[in-house]
C-alpha positions in Angstrom: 2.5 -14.5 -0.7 5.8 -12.6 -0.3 7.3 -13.0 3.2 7.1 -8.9 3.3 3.4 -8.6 2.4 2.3 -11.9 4.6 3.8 -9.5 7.1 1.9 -6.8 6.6 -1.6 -9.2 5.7 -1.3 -10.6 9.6 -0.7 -6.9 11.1 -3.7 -5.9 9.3 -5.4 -9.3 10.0 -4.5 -8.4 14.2 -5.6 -5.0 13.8 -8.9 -5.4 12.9 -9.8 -8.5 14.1 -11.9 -7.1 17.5 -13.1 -4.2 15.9 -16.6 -3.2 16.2 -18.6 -1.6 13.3 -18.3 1.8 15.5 -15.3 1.2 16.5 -14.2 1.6 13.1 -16.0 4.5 11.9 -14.9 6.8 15.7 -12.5 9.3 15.1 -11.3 12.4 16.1 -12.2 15.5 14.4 -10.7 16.3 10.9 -8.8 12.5 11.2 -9.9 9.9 9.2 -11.2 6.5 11.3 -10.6 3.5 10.6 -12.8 2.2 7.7 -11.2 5.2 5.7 -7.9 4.6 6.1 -8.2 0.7 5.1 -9.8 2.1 2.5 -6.9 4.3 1.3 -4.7 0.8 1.8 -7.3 -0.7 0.0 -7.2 2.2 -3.0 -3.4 1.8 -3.1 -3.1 -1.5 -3.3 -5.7 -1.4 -6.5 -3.9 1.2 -8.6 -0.5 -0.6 -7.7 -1.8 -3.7 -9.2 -3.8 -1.6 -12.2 -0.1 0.3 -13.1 1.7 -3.2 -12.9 -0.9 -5.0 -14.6 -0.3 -2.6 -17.9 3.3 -4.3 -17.6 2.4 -7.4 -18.0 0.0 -6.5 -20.5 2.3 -4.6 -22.4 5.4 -7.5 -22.1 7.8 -4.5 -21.6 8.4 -2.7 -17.6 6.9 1.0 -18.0 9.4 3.0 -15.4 11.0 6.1 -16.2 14.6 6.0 -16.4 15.3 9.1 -14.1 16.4 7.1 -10.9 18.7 9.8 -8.9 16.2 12.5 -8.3 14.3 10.4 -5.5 16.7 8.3 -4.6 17.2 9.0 -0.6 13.6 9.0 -0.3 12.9 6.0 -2.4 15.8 4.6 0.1 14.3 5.7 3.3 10.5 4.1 2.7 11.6 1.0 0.8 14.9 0.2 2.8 14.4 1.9 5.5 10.5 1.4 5.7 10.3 4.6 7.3 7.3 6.6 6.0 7.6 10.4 6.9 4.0 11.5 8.0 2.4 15.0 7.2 2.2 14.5 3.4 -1.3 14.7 1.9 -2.4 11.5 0.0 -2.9 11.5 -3.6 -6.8 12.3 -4.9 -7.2 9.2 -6.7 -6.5 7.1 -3.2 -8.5 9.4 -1.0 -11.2 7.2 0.8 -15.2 7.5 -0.8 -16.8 6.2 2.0 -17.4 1.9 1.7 -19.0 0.5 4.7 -16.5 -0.9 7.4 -17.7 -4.5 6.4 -16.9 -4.6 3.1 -13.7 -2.4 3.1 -12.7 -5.3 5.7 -12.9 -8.0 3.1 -11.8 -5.7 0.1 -8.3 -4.8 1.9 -7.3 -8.1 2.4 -8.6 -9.5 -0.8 -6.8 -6.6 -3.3 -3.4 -7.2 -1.0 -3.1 -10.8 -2.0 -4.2 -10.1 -5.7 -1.4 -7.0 -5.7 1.3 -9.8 -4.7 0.2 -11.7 -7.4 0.7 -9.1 -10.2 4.2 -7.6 -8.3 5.3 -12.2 -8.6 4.1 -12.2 -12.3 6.7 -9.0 -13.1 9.1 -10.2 -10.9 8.7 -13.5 -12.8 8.9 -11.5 -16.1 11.2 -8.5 -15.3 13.3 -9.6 -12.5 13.3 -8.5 -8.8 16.1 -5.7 -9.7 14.7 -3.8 -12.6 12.7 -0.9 -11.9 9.0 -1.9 -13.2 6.6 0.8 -12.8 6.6 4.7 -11.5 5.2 5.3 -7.9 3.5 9.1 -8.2 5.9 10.1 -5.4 8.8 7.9 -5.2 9.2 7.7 -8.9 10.4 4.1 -11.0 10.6 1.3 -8.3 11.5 -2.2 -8.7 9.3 -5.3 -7.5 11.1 -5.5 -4.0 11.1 -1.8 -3.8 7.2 -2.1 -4.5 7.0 -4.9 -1.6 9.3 -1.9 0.9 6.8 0.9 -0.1 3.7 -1.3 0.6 5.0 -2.9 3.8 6.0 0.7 5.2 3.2 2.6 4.0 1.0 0.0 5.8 2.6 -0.1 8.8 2.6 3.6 8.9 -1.1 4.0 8.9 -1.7 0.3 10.6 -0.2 2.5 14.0 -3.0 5.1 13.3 -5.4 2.4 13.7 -3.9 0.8 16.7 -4.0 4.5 18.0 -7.4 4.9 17.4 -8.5 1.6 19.0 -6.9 2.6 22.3 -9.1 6.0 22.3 
């Protein structure tokens, strides 16, 4: 696995590993716990492999070419791996409610098989070539893919660790 998403693997791996089952379904009201918001990693790290499977499917990257209009924030999450809160998640990664248990084993299990799509285009396409449009960020590259991943976990990895101290 890619030194960036081994990262980001162990902080998930450190964060959940003395959870109890209600510790990761308590939350406070209108907040997501826990289980839902490895869920939402979970349902990102899915469609990210889905959109870059089609890729390799296709033999041919599927990014827009319009690069400029997103640029700083593309910059700021991938470079940066700064993720600005506040923004409301897409509908298509919005938690449906899997048990703790199996969204535990899921999370982990759809991060390593994401790397291994984002290594077969980087393989293919190169690290530098934007592969694939993110629905906010617009085209990215592999290593921009990596950045976004790594930063958008982290981001909600802190609301965990904030909801185990409660």
């Amino acid at each position: 696995m890619h030194a960036k998403l081994e990262q980001l693997r162990r902080a998930i791996t450190e964060a959940i590993d003395d959870m109890t089952p209600e510790d990761f379904l308590r939350h406070p009201e209108g907040k997501w716990c826990a289980a839902q918001i490895l869920e939402h990693l979970n349902l990102t790290y899915i469609g990210t492999a889905k959109n870059l499977e089609r890729c390799v499917a296709s033999g041919q990257t599927l990014a827009s070419v319009d690069r400029s209009s997103k640029r700083s924030q593309r910059f700021v999450v991938t470079k940066l791996r700064w993720f600005p809160g506040g923004r409301k998640s897409p509908e298509r990664v919005l938690p449906r409610g899997l048990p703790p248990e199996q969204v535990k084993v899921e999370v982990l299990k759809n991060l390593a098989s994401m790397e291994k799509v984002i290594a077969d285009c980087e393989a293919r396409f190169g690290g530098n070539k934007p592969v694939a449009d993110h629905p906010i960020l617009g085209p990215l590259t592999v290593k921009e893919w990596r950045g976004f991943h790594l930063a958008h976990g982290r981001h909600h990895l802190s609301q965990i660790l904030r909801l185990k101290k409660r």
